[in-house]
C-alpha positions in Angstrom: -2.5 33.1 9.8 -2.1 32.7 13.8 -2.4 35.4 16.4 0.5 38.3 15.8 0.8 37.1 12.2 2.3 33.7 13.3 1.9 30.6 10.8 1.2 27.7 12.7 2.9 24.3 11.8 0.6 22.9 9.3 0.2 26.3 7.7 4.0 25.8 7.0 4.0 22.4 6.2 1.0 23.4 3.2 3.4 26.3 2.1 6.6 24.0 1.6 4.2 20.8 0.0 2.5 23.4 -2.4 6.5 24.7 -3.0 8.2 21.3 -3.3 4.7 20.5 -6.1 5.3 23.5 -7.9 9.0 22.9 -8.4 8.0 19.2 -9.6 5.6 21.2 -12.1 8.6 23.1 -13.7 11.1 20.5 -13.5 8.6 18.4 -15.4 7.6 21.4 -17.8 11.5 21.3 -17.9 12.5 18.1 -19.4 9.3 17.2 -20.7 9.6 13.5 -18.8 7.7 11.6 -16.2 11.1 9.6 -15.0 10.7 5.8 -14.4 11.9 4.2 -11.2 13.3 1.0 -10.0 11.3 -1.0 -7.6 10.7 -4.8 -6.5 7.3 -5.0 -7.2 7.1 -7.3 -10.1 5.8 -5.5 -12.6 3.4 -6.6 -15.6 4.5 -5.6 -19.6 4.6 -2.5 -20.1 4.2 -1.4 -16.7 6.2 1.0 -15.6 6.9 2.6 -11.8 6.5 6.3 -11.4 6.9 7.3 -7.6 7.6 5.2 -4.6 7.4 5.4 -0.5 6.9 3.9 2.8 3.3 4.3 3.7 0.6 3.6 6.1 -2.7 2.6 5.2 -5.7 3.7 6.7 -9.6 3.2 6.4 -12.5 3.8 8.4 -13.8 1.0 10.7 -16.9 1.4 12.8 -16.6 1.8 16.6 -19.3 1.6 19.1 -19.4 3.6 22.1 -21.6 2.6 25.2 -22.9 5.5 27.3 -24.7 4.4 30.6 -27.3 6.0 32.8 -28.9 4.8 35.9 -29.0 5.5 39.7 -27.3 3.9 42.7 -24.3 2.0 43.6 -24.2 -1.6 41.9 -21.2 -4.0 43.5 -20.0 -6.6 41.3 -19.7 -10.0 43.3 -19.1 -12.1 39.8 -17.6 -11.3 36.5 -21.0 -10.6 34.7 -23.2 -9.6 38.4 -23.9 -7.2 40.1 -25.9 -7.0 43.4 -27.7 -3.6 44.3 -28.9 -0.4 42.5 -31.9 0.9 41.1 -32.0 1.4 37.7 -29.5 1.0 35.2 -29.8 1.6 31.6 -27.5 2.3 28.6 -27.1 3.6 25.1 -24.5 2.0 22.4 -23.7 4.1 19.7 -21.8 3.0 16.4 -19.2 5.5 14.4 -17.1 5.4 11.7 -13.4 6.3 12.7 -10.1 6.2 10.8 -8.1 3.5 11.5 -4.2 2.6 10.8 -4.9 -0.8 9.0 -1.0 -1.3 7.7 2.4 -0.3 7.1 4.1 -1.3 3.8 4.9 0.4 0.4 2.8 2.8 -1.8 3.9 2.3 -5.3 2.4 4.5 -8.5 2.8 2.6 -11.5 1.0 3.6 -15.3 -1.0 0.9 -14.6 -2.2 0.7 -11.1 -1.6 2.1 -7.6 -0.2 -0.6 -5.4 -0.2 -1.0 -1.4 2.1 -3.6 -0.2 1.9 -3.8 3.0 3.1 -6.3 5.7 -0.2 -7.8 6.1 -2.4 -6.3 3.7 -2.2 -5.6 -0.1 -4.6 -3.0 -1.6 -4.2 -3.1 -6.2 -6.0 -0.2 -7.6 -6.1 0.1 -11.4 -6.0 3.7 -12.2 -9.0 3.2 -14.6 -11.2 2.4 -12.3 -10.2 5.4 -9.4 -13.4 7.8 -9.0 -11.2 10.3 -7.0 -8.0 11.3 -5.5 -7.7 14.2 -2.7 -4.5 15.5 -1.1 -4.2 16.1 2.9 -1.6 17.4 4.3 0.5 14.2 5.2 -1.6 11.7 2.7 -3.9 11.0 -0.1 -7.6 9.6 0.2 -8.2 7.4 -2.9 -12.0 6.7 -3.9 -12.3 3.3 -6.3 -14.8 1.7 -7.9 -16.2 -1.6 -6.3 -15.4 -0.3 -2.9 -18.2 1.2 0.0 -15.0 3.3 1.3 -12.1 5.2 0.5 -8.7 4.4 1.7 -5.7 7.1 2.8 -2.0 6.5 2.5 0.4 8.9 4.1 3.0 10.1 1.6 5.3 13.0 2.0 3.8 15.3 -0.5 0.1 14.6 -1.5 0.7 17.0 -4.7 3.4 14.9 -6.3 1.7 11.7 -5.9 -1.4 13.6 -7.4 0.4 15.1 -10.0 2.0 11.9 -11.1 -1.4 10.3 -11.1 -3.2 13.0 -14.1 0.2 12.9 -16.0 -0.4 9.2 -15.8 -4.0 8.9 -16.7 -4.0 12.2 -19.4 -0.8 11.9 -21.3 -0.2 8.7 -24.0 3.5 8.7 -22.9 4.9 10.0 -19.9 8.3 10.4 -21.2 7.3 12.7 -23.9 5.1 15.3 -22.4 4.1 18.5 -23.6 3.3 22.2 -21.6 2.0 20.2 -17.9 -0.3 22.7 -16.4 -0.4 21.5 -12.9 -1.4 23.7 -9.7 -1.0 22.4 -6.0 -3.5 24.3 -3.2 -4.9 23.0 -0.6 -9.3 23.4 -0.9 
């Protein structure tokens, strides 16, 4: 809570994902069905495509920073030298920073997640995810064979989450059972 009882934006924007998630929750509990969608990935047997968006893909990517020290008043006269000052020395320093790598389309199917982007293409098969974490505009996705995660924006992290353990728990998901499903933010 802000000062004077204020929410501030993202405050608000966790209150309406965790609504919109818990009204998926009943609706599922509802009609006991994971509805399939149409899409244009091309899709293998007995695949199936669960939820769908425009995405951005991000990963970290090291960056090096170069801090300098040194005395006096160097004058380039060429590209590359420099005539005058005392000392100069420096310190490069290497860190890992999240980077937009692509735009494209984030598909969920009951086989695989699926990144199509414009450049690059990212195929997950759900078996071998290690983790899944919601943010408040995207979802970081841990897999196996890979040093580090990858995030892809989507408009509610808890439906895509959701969608994922229906996906990975239930035989069928268009006969479900009682889904017990709760959205928070840790």
């Amino acid at each position: 809570m802000g000062l004077f009882g204020f929410k501030s934006p993202s405050e608000k924007k966790k209150e309406l994902l965790v609504a919109e998630a818990n009204e998926f929750s009943l609706n599922l509990n509802k009609e006991k069905n994971l509805p399939a969608i149409s899409t244009q990935l091309l899709l293998k047997p007995q695949e199936e495509a669960f939820v769908q968006t425009d995405s951005k893909l991000y990963e970290t990517r090291a960056v090096s920073y170069h801090k300098s020290s040194g005395s006096g008043g160097a004058v380039r006269i060429a590209k590359g030298v420099y005539v005058g000052g005392s000392s100069r020395s420096g310190k490069s320093e290497s860190v890992q920073e999240l980077k937009p790598i692509d735009e494209g389309t984030l598909i969920l199917t009951n086989k695989r997640f699926v990144f199509d982007g414009k450049n690059e293409n990212r195929i997950i098969p759900l078996d071998k995810i290690i983790s899944i974490d919601p943010h408040i505009d995207s979802i970081e996705i841990s897999a196996e064979n890979r040093t580090k995660s990858m995030w892809f924006t989507v408009p509610n992290c808890f439906i895509w989450i959701f969608t994922f353990q229906i996906l990975i728990q239930v035989p069928d998901p268009h006969k479900l059972g009682e889904v017990h499903l709760t959205a928070n933010f840790t």
